[in-house]
BAMARKE-676858 format. One line per 3 residues: number of its first residue (from 1); their letters; for each residue x, y, z of N, C-alpha, C. Coordinates in steps of 0.02 Angstrom, whole numbers, plus 50000, padded with zeros to 5 digits. Layout:
residues N
NUM> a> X:Y:Z:X:Y:Z:X:Y:Z; ...;
***
This chain:
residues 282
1> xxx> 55608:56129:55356:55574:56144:55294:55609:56112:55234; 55659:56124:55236:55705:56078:55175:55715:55993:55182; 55672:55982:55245:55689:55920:55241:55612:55885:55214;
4> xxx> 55545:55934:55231:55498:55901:55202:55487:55926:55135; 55525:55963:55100:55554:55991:55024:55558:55927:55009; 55631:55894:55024:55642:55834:54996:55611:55775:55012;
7> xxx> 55574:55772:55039:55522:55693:55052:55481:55710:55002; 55464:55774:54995:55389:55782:54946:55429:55772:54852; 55490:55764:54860:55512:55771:54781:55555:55682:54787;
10> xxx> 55532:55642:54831:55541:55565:54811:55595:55535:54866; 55619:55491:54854:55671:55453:54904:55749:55471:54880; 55797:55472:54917:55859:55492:54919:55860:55572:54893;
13> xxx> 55816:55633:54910:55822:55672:54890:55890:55743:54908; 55916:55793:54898:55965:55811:54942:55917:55897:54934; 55910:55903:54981:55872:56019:54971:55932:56043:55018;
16> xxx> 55937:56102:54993:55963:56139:55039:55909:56200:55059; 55917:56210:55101:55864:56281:55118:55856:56334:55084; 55807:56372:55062:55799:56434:55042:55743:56476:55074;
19> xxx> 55758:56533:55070:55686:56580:55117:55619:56558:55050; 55634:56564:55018:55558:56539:54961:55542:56463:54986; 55568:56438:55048:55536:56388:55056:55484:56403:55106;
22> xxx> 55505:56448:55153:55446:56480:55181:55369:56493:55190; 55376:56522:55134:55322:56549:55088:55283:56487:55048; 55323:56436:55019:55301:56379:55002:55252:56315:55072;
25> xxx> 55276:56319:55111:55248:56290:55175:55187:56332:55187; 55202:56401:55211:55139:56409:55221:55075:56408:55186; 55115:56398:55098:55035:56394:55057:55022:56301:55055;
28> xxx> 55067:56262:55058:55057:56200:55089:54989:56216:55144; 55011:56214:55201:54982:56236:55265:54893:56247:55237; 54894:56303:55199:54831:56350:55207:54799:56300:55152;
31> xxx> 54822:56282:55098:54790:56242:55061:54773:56178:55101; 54792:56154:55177:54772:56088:55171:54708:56120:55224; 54719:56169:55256:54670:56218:55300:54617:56220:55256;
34> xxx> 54619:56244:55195:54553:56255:55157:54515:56175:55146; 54558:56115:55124:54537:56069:55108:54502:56015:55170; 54511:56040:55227:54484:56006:55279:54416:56055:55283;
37> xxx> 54414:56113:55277:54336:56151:55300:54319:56145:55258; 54323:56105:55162:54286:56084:55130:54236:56040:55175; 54275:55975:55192:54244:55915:55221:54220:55930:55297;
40> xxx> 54246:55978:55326:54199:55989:55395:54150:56019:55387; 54131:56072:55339:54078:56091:55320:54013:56061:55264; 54061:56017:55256:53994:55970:55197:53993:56016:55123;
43> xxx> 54035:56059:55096:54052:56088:55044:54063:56038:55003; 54070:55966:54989:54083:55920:54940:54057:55943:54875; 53993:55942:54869:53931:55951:54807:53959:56028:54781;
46> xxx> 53989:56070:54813:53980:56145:54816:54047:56150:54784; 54116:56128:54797:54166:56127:54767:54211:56069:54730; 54185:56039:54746:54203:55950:54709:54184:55935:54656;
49> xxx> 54205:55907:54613:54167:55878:54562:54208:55811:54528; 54190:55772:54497:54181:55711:54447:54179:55723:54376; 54263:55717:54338:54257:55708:54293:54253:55646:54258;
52> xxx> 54244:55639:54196:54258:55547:54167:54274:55538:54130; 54340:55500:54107:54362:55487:54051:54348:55418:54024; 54323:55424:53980:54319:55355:53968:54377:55318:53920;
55> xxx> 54370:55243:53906:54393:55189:53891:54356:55163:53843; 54390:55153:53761:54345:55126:53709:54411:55080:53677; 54375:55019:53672:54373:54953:53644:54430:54967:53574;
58> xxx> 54489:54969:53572:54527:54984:53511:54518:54922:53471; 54482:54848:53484:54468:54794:53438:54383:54816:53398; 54347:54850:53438:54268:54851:53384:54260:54931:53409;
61> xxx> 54275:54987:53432:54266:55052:53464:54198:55060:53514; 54201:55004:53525:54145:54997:53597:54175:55059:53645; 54126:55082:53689:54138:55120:53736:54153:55077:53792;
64> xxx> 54182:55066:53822:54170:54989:53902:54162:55039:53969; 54189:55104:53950:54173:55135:54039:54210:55199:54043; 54214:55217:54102:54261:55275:54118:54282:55285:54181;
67> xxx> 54348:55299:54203:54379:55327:54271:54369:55391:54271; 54329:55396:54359:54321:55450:54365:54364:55498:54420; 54371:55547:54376:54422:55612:54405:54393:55661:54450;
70> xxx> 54424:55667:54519:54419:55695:54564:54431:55776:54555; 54398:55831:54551:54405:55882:54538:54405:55946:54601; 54426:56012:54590:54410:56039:54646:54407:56114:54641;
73> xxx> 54360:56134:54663:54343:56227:54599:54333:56252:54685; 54392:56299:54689:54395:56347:54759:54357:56391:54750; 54298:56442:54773:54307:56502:54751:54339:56561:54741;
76> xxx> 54385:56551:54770:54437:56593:54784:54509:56578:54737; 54538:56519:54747:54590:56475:54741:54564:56457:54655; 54507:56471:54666:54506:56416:54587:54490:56370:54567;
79> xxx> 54524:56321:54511:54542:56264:54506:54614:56234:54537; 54609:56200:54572:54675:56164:54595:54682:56091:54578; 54738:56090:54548:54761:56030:54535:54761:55966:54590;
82> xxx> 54734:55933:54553:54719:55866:54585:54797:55830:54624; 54847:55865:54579:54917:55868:54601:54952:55888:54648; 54900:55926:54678:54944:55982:54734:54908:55969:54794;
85> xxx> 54823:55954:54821:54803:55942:54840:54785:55845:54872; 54802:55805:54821:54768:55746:54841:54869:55715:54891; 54892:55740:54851:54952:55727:54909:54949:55761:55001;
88> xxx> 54930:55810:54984:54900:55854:55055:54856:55767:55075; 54817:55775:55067:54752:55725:55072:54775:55655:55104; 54834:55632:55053:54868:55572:55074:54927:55570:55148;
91> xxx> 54935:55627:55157:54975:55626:55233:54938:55637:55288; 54871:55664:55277:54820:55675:55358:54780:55624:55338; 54732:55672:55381:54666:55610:55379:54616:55611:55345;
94> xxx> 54647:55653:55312:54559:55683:55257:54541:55636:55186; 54608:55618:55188:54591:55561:55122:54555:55507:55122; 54521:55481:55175:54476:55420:55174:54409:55445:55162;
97> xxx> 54394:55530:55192:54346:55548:55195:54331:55573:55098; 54394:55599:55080:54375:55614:54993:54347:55542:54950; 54387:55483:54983:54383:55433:54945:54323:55407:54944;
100> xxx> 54286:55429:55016:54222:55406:55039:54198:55441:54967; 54184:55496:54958:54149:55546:54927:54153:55538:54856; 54206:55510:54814:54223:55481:54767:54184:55427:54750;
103> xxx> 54193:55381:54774:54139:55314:54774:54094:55309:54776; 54061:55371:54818:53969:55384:54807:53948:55390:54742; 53988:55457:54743:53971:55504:54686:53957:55450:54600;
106> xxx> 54049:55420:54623:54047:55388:54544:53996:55325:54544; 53967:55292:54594:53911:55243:54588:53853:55266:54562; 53830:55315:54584:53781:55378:54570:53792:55398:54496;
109> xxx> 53851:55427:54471:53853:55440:54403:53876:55369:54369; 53876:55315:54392:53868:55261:54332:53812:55242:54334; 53774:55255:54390:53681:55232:54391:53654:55266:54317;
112> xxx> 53668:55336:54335:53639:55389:54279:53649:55356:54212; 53719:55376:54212:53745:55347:54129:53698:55261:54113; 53686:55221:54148:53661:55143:54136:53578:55162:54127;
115> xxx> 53555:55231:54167:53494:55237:54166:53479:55272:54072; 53519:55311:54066:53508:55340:54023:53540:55334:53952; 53567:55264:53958:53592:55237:53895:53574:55168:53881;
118> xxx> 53560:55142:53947:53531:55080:53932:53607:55012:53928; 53662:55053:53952:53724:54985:53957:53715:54966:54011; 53677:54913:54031:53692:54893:54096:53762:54848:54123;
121> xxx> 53813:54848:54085:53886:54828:54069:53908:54851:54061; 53891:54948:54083:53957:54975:54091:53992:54998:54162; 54051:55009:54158:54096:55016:54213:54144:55078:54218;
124> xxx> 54128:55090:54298:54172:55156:54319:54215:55129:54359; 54279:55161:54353:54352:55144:54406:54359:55213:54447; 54369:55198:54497:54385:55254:54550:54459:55231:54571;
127> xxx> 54516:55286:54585:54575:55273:54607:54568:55260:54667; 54622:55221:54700:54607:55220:54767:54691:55186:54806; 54689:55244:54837:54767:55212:54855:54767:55157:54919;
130> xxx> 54820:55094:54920:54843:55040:54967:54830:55071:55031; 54874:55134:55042:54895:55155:55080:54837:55208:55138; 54784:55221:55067:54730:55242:55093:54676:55201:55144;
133> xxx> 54672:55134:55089:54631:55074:55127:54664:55072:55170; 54723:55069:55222:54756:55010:55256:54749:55081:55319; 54728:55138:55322:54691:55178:55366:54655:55155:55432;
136> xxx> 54656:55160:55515:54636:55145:55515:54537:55144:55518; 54503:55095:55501:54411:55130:55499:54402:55121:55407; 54461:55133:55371:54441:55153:55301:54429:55099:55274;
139> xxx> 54439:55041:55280:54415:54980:55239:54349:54953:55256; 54321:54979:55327:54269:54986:55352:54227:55012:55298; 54234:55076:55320:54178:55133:55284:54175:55136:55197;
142> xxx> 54234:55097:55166:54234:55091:55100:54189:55034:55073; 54217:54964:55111:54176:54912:55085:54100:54902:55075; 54076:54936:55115:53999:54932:55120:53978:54968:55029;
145> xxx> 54016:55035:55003:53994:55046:54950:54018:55012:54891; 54073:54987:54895:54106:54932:54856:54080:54879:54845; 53996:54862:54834:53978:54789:54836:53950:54769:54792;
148> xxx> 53907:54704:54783:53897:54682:54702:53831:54728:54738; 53781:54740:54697:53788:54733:54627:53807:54802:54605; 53829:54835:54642:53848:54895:54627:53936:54929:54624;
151> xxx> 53991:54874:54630:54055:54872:54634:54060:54912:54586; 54128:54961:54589:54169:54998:54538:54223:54943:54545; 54257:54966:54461:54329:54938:54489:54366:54983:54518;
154> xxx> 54442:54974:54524:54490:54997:54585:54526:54993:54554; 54576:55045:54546:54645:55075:54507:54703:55095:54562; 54751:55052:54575:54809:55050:54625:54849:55050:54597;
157> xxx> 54876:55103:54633:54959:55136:54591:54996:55071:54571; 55043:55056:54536:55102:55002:54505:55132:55017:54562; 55167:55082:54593:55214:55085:54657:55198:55052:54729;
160> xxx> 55122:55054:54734:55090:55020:54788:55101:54958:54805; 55125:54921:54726:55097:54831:54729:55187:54803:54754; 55218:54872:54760:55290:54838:54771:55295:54819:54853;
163> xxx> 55252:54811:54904:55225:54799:54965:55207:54718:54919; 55234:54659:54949:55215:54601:54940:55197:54578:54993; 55156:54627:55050:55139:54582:55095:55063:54529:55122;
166> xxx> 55057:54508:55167:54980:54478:55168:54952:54547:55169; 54939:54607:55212:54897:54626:55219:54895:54673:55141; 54934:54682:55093:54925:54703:55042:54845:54635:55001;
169> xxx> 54889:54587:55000:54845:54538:54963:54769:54537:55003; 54790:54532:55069:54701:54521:55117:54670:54588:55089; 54682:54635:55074:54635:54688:55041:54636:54709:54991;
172> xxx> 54678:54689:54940:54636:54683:54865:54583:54614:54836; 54612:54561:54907:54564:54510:54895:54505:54532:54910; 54478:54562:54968:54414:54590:55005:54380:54631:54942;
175> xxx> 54410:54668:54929:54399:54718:54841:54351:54681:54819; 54397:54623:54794:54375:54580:54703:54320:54521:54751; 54295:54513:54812:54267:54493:54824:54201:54515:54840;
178> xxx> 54193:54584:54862:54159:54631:54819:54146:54639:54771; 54169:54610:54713:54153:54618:54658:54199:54682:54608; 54231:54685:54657:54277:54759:54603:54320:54701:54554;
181> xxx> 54323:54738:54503:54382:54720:54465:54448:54765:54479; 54515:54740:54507:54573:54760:54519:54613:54761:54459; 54652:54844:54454:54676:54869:54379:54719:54896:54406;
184> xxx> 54786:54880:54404:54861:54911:54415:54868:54983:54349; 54882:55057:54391:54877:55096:54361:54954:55125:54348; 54959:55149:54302:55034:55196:54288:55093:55115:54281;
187> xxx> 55059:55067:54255:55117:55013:54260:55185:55030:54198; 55239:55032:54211:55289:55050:54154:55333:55086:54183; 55302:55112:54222:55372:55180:54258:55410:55153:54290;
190> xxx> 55440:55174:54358:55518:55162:54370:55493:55123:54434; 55434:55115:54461:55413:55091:54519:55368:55034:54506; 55402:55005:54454:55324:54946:54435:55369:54875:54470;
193> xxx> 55312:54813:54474:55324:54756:54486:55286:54713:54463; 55350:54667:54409:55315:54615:54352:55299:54563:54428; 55325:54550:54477:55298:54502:54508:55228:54509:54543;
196> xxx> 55203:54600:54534:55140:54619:54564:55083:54566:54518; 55103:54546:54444:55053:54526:54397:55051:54464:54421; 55070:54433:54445:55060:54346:54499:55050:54344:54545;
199> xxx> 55062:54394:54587:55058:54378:54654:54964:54401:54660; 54945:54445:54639:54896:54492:54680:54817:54475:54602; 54757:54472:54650:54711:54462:54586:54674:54511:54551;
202> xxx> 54715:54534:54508:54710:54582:54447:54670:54567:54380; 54651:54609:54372:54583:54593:54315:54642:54642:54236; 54663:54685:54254:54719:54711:54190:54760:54775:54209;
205> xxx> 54795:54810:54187:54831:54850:54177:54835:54913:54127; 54842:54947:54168:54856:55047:54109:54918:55060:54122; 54940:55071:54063:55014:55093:54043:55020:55160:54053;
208> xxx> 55079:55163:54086:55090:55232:54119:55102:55271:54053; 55057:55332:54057:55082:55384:53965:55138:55371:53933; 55182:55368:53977:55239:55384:53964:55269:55343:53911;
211> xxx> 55228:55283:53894:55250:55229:53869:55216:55241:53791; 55191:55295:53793:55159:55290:53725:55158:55356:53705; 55195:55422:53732:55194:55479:53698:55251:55484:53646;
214> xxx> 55289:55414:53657:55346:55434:53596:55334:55371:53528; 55252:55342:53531:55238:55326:53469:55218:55361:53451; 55221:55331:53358:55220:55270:53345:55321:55276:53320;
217> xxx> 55340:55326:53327:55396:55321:53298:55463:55293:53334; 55457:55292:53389:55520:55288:53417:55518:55185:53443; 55578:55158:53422:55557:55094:53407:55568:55079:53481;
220> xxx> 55635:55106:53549:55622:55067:53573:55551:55069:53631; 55532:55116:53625:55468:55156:53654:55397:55087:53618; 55422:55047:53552:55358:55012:53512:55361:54945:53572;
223> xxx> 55442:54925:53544:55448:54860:53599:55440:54853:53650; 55453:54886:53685:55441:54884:53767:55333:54889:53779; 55312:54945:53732:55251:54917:53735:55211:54854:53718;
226> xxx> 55246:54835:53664:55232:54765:53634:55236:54699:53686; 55311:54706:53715:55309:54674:53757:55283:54662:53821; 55267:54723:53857:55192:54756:53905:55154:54699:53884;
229> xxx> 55122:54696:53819:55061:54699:53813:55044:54593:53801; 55104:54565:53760:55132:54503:53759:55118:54481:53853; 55178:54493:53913:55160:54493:53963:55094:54475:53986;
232> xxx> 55058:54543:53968:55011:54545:54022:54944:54498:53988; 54934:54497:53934:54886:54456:53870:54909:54372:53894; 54982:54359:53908:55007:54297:53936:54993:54265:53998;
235> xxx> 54958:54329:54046:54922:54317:54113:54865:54333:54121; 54838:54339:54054:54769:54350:54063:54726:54430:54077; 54790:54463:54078:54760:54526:54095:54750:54585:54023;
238> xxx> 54713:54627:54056:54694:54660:53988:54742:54727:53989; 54732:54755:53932:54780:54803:53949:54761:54879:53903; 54756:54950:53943:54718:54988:53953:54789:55058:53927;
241> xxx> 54770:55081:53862:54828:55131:53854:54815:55207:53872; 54846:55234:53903:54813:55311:53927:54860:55385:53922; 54822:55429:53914:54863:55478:53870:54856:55477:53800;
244> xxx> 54818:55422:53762:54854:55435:53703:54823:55490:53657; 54854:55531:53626:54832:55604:53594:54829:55603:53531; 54859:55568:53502:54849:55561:53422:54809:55493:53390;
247> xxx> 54779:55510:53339:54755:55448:53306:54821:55408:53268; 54878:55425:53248:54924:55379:53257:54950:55354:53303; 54927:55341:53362:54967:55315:53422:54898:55273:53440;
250> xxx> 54849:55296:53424:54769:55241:53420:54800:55209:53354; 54825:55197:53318:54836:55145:53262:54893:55095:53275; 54933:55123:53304:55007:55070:53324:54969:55027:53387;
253> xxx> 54927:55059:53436:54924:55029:53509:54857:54967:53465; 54841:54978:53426:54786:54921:53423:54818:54867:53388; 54879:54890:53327:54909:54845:53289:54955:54808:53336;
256> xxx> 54995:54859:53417:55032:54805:53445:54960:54762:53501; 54927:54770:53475:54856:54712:53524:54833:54743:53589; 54872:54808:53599:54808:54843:53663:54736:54842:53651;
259> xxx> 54723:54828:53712:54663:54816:53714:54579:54876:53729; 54617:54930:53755:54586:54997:53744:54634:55048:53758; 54585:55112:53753:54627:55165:53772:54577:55217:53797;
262> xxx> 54633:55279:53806:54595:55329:53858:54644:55391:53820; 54620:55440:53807:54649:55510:53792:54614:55572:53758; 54652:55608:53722:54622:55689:53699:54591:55647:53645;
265> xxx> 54647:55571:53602:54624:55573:53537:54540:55556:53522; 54538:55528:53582:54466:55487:53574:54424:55566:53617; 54433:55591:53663:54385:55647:53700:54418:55679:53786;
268> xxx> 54414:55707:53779:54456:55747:53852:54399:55710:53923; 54424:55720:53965:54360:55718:54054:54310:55744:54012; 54267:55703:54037:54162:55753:54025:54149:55735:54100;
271> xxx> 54095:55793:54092:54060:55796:54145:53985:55739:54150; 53970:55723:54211:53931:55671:54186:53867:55671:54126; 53853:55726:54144:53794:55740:54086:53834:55741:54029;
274> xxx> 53874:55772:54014:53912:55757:53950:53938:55696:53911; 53930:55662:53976:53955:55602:53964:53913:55570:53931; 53846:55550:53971:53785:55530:53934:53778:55545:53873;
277> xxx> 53780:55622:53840:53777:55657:53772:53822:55617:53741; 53884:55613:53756:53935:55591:53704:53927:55505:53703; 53931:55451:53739:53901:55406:53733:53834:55380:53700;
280> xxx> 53802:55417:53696:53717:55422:53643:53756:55440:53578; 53780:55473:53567:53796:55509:53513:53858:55450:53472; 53881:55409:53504:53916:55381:53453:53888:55311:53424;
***
């Protein structure tokens, strides 16, 4: 028990045992129990849901799209964090089957939103982990919904792209040949790779929060974004700020040349109908 303590809290970790780890496993356990008779029973529609955040244009306040958030309302359990559960998800086998369910859904709610706003140029990103595709059957059963003219883009962890191998590149190529646009997510943290931005074909980049909750004031928190943004503008890629909560941190990220953003300041997850509302409305 203390040893899958410490795998679940990162690499070189040290636990020592405690009886509260016990008790911790077995709600591990029962939570991944509940999350499989979601999907054996076809409960998707019934406890799942799709939130969306969108992404607006910090050069003219265009709306350009939204990533959509995987949600999960127990009746019992609640709301559970997308945190506690999609890791469950990522060690069995159930995660190809959520991802399946993800990709429907959000094709389906960008149909709506294009039907009912009339952008036929706008775009939804669904996350989707390396590690998930490279399953085996899952690149199968994904690609077929991944296609023009109906492609989402694809948001892969920054930690993922540190795998420089062919079969990393043979399936983000298969992606963008599909038509997805490929977007390195959480880039900035402690697991990123400037050589991921050459090697692999990437359409832009989202800065991990972290990189922008200590503007506009803290200088070396400005440079390091500045320079992010220099970088990635230097390879052509665009670059996507997220988290950001204040309308001063929407004023520094446009003056250092980001290219959109995502946060509370601009609107929290909507639901898709909401989404539609708030998109009409601006």
């Amino acid at each position: 028990m203390a040893l899958q303590h410490a795998r679940r809290q990162g690499r070189g970790q040290l636990t020592v045992f405690e009886p509260d780890m016990r008790a911790e496993e077995a709600q591990t356990f029962e939570l991944e129990d509940q999350l499989r008779a979601v999907l054996d029973r076809g409960l998707q529609h019934e406890q799942f849901s799709l939130l969306y955040q969108p992404a607006v244009s910090l050069k003219d306040g265009r709306v350009l799209g939204a990533e959509a958030l995987l949600r999960w309302t127990h009746p019992e359990l609640g709301n559970v964090s997308p945190a506690r559960f999609l890791p469950l998800a990522q060690r069995s086998d159930l995660i190809t089957s959520i991802g399946e369910w993800v990709v429907r859904e959000a094709v389906q709610g960008r149909t709506q939103l294009r039907d009912a706003t009339g952008q036929r140029n706008w775009r939804t990103s669904v996350n989707l982990s390396l590690e998930e595709l490279r399953r085996e059957g899952a690149i199968e059963r994904l690609l077929p919904l991944i296609t023009r003219p109906s492609a989402l883009d694809i948001e892969v962890s920054a930690s993922s792209l540190l795998d420089h191998s062919e079969e990393t590149l043979g399936l983000l190529d298969a992606l963008r040949a599909r038509g997805a646009r490929l977007i390195v997510d959480d880039f900035g943290d402690g697991a990123s790779s400037l050589t991921a931005l050459t090697q692999f074909p990437l359409y832009g980049v989202k800065l991990h929060p972290t990189l922008t909750t200590r503007l506009p004031g803290d200088q070396k928190s400005l440079k390091l974004v500045q320079g992010t943004v220099s970088l990635a503008h230097s390879l052509g890629l665009t670059v996507t700020a997220v988290g950001v909560e204040t309308y001063a941190q929407l004023d520094m990220l446009r003056d250092l040349g980001c290219d959109a953003a995502q946060g509370y300041a601009l609107t929290p997850p909507l639901s898709a109908g909401d989404l539609v509302t708030w998109v009409q409305g601006r």
